[in-house]
C-alpha positions, 0 to 999 in steps of 0.5 A: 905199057899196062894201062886199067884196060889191059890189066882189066882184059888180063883179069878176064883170062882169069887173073887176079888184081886190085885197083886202087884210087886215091886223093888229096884230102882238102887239096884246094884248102891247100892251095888256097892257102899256101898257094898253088907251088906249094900243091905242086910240092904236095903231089911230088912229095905223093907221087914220089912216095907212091913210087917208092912203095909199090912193087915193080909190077905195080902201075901207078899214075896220077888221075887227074888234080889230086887224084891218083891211081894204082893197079895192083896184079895178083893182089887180092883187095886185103893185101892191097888194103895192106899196101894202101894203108901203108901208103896212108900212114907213110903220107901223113908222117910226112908234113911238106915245108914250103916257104917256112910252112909246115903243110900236113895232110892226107889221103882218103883211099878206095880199093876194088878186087876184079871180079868176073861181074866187071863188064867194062874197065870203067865199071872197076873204075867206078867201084874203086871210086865209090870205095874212095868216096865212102872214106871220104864221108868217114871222115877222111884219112882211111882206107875202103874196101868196096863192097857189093850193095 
């Protein structure tokens, strides 16, 4: 099974991939006020979506909560941009109706590409983490790339 670490040590051997991370936008608003098996549909409808989109080489799982991982291999951070933004799109357009209620929401997503200067799995983690977060303070429903400060 390919997990962040073994994809980060193949990319040490020179290889190229891109992570991706996203969540929920305002998932406790969700269930808050639709309730907590109306956010359990929300994620299926995510989670079977995302499946349905990635590529078979693609890896996938859930994070934790609302959030989401997806390791891309041999995609550099445009293509997985353009995969990510696909996924966004495809998600908004798709309201969950629960006990006669039409749920819309969205995700926010944050993309890092491998780069030699990655000394531990976690740090590629965190750099697609602060690429999330800065589509969260955009305004949410978008898609980052990280950038090196």
């Amino acid at each position: 099974m390919v997990t962040g670490r073994s994809e980060f040590l193949r990319c040490k051997r020179g290889s190229l991939s891109s992570l991706i991370m996203f969540d929920i936008d305002h998932f406790k608003k969700v269930n808050d006020t639709y309730g907590h098996q109306a956010g359990d549909e929300v994620i299926r409808v995510v989670s079977n979506t995302l499946l349905q989109m990635q590529r078979e080489t693609d890896v996938s799982g859930r994070y934790g909560g609302e959030e989401f991982g997806i390791i891309l291999p041999d995609t550099d951070a445009q293509h997985a941009f353009i995969m990510a933004d696909r996924l966004r799109k495809q998600i908004e357009s798709m309201p969950v109706t629960h006990d006669g209620q039409v749920i819309q929401f969205t995700i926010s997503l944050g993309i890092s590409e491998f780069t030699e200067d990655l000394h531990e799995h976690t740090e590629w983690l965190e750099r697609s983490d602060q690429a999330l977060y800065e589509s969260k303070r955009n305004g949410r429903n978008q898609t980052n790339i990280f950038k090196q400060k």
